[in-house]
DSSP file (Angstrom, degrees, kcal/mol; ACC not computed):
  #  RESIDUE AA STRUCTURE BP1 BP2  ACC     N-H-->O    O-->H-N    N-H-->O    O-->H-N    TCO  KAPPA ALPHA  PHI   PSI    X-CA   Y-CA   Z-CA
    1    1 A X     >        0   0    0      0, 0.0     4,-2.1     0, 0.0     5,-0.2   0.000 360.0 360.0 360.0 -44.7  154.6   86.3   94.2
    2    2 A X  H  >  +     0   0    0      1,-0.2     4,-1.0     2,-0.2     0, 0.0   0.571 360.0  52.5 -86.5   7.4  153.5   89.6   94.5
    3    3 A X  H  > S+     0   0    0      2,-0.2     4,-1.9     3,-0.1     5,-0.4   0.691 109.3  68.9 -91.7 -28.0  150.9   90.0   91.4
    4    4 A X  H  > S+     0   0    0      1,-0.2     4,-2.3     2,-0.2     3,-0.4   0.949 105.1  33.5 -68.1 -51.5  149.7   86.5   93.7
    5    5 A X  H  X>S+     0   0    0     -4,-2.1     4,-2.6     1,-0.2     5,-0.9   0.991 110.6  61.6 -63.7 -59.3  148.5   88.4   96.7
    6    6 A X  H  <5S+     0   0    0     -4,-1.0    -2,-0.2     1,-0.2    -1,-0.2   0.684 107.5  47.0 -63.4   4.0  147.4   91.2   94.8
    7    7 A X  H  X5S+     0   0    0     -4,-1.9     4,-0.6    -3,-0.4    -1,-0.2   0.715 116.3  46.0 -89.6 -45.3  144.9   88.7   93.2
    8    8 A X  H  <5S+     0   0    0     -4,-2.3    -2,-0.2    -5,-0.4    -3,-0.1   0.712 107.0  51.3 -74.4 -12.3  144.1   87.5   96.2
    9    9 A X  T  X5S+     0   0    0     -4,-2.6     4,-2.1     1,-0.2     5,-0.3   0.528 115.7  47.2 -81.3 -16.0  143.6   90.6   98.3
   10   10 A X  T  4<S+     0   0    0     -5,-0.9     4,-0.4     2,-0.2    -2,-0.2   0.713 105.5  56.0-108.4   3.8  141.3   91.8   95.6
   11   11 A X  T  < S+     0   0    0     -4,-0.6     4,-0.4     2,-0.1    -1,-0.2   0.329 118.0  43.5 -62.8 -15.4  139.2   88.1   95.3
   12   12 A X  T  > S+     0   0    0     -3,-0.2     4,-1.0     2,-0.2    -2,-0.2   0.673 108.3  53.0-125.3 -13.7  138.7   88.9   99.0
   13   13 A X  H  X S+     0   0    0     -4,-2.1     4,-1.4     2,-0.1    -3,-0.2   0.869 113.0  50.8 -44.0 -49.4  138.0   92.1   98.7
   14   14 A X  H  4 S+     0   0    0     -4,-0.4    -2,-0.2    -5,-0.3     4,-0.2   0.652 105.0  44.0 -21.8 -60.6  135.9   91.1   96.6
   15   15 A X  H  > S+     0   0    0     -4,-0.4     4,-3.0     2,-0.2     3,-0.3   0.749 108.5  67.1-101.9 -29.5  134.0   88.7   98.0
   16   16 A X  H  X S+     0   0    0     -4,-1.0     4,-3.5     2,-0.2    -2,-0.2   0.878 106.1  42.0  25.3 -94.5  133.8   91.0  101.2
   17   17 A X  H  X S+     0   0    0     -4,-1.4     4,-1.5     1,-0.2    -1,-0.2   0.514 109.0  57.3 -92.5 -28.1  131.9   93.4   99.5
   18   18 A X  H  > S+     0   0    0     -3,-0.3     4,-2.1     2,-0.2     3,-0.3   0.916 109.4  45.7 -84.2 -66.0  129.6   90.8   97.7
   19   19 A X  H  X S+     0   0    0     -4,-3.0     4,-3.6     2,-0.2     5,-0.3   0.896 108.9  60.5 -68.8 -25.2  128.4   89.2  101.0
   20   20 A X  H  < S+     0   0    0     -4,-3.5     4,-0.5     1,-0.2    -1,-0.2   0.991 106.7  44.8 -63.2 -35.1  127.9   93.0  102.6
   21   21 A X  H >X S+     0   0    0     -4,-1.5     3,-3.1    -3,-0.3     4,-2.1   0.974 113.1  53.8 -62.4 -43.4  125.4   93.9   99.9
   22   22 A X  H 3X S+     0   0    0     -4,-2.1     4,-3.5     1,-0.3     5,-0.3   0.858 108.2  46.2 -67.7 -26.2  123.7   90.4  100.6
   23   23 A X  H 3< S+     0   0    0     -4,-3.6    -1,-0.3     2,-0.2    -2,-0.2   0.496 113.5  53.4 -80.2  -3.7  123.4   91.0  104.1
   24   24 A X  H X> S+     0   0    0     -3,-3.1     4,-2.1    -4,-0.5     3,-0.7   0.890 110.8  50.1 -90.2 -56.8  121.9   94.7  103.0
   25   25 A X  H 3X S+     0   0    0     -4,-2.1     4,-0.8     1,-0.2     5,-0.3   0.980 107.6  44.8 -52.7 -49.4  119.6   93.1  101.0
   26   26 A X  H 3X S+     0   0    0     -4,-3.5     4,-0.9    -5,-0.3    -1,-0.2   0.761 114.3  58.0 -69.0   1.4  118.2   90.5  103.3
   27   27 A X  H <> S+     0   0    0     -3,-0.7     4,-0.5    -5,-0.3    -1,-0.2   0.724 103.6  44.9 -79.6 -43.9  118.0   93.4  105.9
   28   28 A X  H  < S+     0   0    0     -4,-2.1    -2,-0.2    -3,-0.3    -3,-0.1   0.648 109.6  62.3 -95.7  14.2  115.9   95.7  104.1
   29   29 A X  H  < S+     0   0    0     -4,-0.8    -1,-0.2    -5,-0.2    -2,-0.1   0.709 101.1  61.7 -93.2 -10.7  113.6   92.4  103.2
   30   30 A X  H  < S+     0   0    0     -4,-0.9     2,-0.5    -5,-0.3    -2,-0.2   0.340  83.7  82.4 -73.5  10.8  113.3   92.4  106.5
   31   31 A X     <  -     0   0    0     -4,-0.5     2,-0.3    20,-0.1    22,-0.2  -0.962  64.0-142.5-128.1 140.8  111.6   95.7  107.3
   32   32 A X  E     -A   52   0A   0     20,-0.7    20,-0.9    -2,-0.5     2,-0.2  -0.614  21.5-121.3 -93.0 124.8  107.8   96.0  107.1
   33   33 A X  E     -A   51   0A   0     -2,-0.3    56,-1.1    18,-0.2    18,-0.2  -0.698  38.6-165.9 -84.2 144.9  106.5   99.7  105.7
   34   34 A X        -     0   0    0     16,-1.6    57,-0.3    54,-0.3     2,-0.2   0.691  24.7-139.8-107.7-121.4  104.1  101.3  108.4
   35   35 A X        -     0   0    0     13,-0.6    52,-0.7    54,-0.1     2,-0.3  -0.258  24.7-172.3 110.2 115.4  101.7  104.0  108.5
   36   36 A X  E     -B   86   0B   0     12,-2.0     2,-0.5    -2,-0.2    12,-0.4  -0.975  13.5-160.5-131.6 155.8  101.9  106.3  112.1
   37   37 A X  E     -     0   0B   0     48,-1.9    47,-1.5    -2,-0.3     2,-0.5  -0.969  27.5-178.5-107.7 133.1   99.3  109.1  113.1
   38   38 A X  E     -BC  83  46B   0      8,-4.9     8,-1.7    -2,-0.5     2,-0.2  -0.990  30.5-135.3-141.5 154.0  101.2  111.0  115.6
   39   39 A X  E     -BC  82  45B   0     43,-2.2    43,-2.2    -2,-0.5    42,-1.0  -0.684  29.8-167.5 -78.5 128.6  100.3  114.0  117.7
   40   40 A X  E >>  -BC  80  44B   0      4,-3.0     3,-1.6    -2,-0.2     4,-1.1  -0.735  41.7 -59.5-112.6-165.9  103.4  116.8  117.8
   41   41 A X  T 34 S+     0   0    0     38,-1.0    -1,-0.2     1,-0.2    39,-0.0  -0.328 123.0  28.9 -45.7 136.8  103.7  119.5  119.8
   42   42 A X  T 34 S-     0   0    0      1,-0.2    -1,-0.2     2,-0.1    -3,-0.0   0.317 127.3 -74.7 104.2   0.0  101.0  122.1  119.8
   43   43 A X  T <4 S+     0   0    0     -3,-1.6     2,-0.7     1,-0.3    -1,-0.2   0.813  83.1 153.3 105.9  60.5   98.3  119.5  118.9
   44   44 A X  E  <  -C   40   0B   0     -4,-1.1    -4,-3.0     2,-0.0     2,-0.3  -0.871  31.7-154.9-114.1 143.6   99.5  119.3  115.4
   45   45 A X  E     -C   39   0B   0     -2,-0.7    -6,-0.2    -6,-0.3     2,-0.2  -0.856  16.9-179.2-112.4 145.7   98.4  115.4  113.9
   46   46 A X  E     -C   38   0B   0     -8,-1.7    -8,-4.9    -2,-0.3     2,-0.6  -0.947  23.6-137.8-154.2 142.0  100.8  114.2  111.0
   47   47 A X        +     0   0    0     -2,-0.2     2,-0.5   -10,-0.2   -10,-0.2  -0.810  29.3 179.9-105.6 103.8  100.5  111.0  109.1
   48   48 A X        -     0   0    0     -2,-0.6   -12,-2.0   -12,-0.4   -13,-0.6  -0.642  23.4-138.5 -99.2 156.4  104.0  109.5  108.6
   49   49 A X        +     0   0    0     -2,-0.5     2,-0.3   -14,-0.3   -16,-0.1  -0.959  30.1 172.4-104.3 126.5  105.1  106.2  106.8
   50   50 A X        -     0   0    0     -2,-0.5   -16,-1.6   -18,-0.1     2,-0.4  -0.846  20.8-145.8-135.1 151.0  107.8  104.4  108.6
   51   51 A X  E     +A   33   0A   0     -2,-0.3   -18,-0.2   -18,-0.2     2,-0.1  -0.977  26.1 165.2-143.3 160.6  109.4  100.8  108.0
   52   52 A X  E     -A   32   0A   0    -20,-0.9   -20,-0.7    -2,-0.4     8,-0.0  -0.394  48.7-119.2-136.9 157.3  110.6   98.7  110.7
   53   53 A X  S    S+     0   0    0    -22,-0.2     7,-0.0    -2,-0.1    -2,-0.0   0.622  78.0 111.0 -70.0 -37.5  111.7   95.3  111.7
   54   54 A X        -     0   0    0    -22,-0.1   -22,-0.3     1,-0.1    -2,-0.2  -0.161  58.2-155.9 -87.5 138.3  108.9   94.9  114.2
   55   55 A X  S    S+     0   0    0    -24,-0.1     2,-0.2     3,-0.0    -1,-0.1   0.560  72.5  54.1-116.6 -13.5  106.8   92.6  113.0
   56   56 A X  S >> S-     0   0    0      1,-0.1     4,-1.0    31,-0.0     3,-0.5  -0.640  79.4-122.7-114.8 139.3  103.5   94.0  115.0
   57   57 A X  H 3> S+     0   0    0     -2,-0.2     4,-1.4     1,-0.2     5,-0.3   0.925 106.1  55.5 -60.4 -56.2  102.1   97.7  115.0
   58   58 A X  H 3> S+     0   0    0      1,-0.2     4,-0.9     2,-0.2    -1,-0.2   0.508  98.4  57.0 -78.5  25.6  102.2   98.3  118.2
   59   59 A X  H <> S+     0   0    0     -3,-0.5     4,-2.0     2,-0.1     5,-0.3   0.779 109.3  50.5 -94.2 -28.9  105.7   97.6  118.6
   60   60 A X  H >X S+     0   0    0     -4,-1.0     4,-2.8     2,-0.2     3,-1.6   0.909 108.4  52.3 -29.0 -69.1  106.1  100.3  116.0
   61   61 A X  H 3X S+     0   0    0     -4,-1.4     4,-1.3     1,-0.4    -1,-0.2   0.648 114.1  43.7 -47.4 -56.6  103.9  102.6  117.9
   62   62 A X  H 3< S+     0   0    0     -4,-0.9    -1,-0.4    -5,-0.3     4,-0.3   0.778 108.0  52.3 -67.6 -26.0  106.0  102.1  120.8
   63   63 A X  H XX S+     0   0    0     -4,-2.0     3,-1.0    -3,-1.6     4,-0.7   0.899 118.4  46.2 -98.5 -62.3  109.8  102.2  119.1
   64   64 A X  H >< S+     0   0    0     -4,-2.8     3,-1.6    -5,-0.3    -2,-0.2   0.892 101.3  63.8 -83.1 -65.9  108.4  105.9  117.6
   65   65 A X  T 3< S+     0   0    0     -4,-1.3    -1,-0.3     1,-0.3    -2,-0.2   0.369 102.0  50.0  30.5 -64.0  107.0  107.0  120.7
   66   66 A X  T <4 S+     0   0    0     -3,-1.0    -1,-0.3    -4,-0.3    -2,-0.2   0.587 114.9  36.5-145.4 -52.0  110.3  107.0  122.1
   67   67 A X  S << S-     0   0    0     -3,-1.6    13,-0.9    -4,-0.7     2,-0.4  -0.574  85.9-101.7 -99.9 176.2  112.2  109.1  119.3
   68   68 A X  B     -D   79   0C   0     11,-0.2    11,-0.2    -2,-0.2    -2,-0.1  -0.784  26.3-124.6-115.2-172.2  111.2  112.0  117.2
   69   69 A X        -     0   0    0      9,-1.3     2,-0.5    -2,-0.4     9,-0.4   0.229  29.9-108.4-118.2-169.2  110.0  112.0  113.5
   70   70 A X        -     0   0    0      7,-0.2     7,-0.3     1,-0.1     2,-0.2  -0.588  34.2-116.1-117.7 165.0  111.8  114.2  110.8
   71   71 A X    >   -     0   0    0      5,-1.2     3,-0.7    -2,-0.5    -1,-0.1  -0.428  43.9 -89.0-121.0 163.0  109.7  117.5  109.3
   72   72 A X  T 3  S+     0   0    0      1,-0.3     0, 0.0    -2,-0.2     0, 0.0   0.340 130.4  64.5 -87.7  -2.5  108.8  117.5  105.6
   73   73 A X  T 3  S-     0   0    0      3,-0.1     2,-0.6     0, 0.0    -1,-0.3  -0.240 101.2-133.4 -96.8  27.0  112.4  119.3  104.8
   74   74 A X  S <  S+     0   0    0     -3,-0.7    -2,-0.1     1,-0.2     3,-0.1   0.464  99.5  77.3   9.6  26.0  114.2  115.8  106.3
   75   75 A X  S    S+     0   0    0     -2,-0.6    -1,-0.2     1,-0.1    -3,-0.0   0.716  75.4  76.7 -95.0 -89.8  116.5  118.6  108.3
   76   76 A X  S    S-     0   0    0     -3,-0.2    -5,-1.2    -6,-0.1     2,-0.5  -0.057  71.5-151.3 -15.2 106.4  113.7  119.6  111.3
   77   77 A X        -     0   0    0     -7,-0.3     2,-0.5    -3,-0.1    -7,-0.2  -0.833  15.7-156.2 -92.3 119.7  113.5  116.9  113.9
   78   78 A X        -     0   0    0     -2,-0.5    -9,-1.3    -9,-0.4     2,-0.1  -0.885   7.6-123.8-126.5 137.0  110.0  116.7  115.7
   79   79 A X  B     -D   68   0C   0     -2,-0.5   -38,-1.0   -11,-0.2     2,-0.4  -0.301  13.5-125.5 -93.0 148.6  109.0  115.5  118.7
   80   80 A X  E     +B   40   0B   0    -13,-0.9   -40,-0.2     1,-0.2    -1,-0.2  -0.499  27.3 169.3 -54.8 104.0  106.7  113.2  119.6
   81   81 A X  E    S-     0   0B   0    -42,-1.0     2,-0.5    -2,-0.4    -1,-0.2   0.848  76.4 -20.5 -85.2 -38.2  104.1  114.1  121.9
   82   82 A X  E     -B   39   0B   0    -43,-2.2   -43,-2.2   -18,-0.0     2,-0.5  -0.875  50.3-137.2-167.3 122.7  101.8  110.5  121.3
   83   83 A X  E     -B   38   0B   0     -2,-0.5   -45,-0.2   -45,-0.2     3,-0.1  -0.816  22.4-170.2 -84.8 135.6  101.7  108.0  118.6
   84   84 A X  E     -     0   0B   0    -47,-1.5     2,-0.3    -2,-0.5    -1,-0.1   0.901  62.5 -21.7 -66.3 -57.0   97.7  107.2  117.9
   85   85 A X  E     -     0   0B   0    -48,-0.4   -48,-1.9   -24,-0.0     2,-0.4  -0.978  53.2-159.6-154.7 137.8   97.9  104.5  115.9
   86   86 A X  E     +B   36   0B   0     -2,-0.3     2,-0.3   -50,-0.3   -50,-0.2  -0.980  24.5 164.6-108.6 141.1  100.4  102.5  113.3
   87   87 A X        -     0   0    0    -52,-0.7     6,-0.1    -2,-0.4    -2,-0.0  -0.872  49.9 -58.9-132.1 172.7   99.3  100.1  110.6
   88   88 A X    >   -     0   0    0     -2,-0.3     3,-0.8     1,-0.2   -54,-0.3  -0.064  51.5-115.7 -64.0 159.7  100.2   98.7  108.2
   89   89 A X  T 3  S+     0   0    0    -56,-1.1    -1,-0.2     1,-0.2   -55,-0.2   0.912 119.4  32.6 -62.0 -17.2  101.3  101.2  105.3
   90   90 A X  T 3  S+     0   0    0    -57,-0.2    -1,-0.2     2,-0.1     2,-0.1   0.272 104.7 101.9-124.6  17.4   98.2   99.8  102.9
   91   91 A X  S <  S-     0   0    0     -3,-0.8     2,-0.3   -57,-0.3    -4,-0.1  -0.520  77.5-113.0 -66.6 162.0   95.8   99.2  106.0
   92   92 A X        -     0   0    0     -2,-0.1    -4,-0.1    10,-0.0    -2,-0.1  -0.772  28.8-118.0 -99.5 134.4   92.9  101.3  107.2
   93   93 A X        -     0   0    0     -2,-0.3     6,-0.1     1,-0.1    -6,-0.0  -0.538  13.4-145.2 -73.4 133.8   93.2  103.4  111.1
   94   94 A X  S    S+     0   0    0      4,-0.1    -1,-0.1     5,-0.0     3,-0.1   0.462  77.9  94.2-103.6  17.4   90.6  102.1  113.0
   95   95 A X        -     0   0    0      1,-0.2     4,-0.2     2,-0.0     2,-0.2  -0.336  70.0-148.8 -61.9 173.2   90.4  105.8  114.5
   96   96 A X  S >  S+     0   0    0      2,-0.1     3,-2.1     3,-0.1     2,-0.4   0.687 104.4  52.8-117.4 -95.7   87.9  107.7  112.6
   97   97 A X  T 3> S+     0   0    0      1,-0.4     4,-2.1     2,-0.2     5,-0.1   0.324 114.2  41.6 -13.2 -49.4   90.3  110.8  113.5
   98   98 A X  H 3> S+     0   0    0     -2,-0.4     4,-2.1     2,-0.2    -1,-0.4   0.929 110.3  57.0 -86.5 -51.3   93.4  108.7  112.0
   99   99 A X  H <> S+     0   0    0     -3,-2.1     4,-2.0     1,-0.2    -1,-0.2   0.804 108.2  49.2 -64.5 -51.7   91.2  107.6  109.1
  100  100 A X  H  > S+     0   0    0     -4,-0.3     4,-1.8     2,-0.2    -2,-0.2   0.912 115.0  41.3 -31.9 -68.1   90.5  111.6  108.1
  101  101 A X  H  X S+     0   0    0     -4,-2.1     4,-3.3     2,-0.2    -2,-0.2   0.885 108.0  59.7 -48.4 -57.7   94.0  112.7  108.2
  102  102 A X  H  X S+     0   0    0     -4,-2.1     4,-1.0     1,-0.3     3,-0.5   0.841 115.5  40.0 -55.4 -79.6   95.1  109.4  106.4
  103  103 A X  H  X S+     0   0    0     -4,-2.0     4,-0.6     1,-0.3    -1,-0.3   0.673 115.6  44.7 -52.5 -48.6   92.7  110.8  103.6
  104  104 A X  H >< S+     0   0    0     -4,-1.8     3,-2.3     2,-0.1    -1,-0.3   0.989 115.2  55.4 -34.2 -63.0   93.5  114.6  103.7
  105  105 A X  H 3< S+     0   0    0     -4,-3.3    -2,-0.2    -3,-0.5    -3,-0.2   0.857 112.2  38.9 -31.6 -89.2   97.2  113.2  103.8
  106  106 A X  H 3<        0   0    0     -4,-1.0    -1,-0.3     1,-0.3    -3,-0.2   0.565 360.0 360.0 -48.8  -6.5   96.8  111.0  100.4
  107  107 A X    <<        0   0    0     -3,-2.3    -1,-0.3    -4,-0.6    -2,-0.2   0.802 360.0 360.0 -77.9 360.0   94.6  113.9   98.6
C-alpha cells in the first residue's frame, strides 16, 4: 500500500510539474520583444529592448512609463522621465532622434 501512494504522489508530482512548464512555455509565446527610446533623468536618451504581452506599442510605452528601467549592470534601477517611442524590436523609430540612437545603440 505504501510503495502505491508513493507512485502515485510522484505520477502527480509529476504531472504537476509537466503542465507548469507548459503553461511557462505558452506564456513566454505570448510576449512580443520591443524596442523603447526613453528619456532618463538628466536628459540622458537610452534605447532599451523590452518584451511584453501588449500586443500594441503604445501600450508598451505606456506600461514603461509608469515603472523604471534597469542600468546596464541589471543592479541600478532608472527612472523614467518619458518613453518616446516603442516598436517593434526589428522595426524602424519613426523619430529621426529615436532612429539615431537606435543606430549609435546597434554600432
Amino acid at each position: 500500500m505504501k510503495v502505491n501512494v508513493i507512485v502515485w504522489g510522484g505520477l502527480v508530482s509529476a504531472l504537476s510539474l509537466f503542465v507548469a512548464m507548459n503553461a511557462e512555455a505558452t506564456n513566454k509565446r505570448d510576449l512580443i520583444e520591443y524596442k523603447c527610446h526613453f528619456e532618463l533623468a538628466g536628459n540622458k536618451h537610452v534605447i532599451k529592448y523590452v518584451v511584453s504581452k501588449a500586443k500594441h506599442p503604445a501600450t508598451v510605452a505606456l506600461e514603461m512609463s509608469k515603472k523604471p528601467i534597469f542600468a546596464k549592470n541589471g543592479v541600478s534601477r532608472l527612472a523614467v522621465r518619458k518613453v518616446v517611442q516603442c516598436v517593434g524590436a526589428k522595426d524602424s523609430f519613426k523619430a529621426v532622434e529615436s532612429q539615431q540612437l537606435d543606430q549609435v545603440t546597434l554600432s
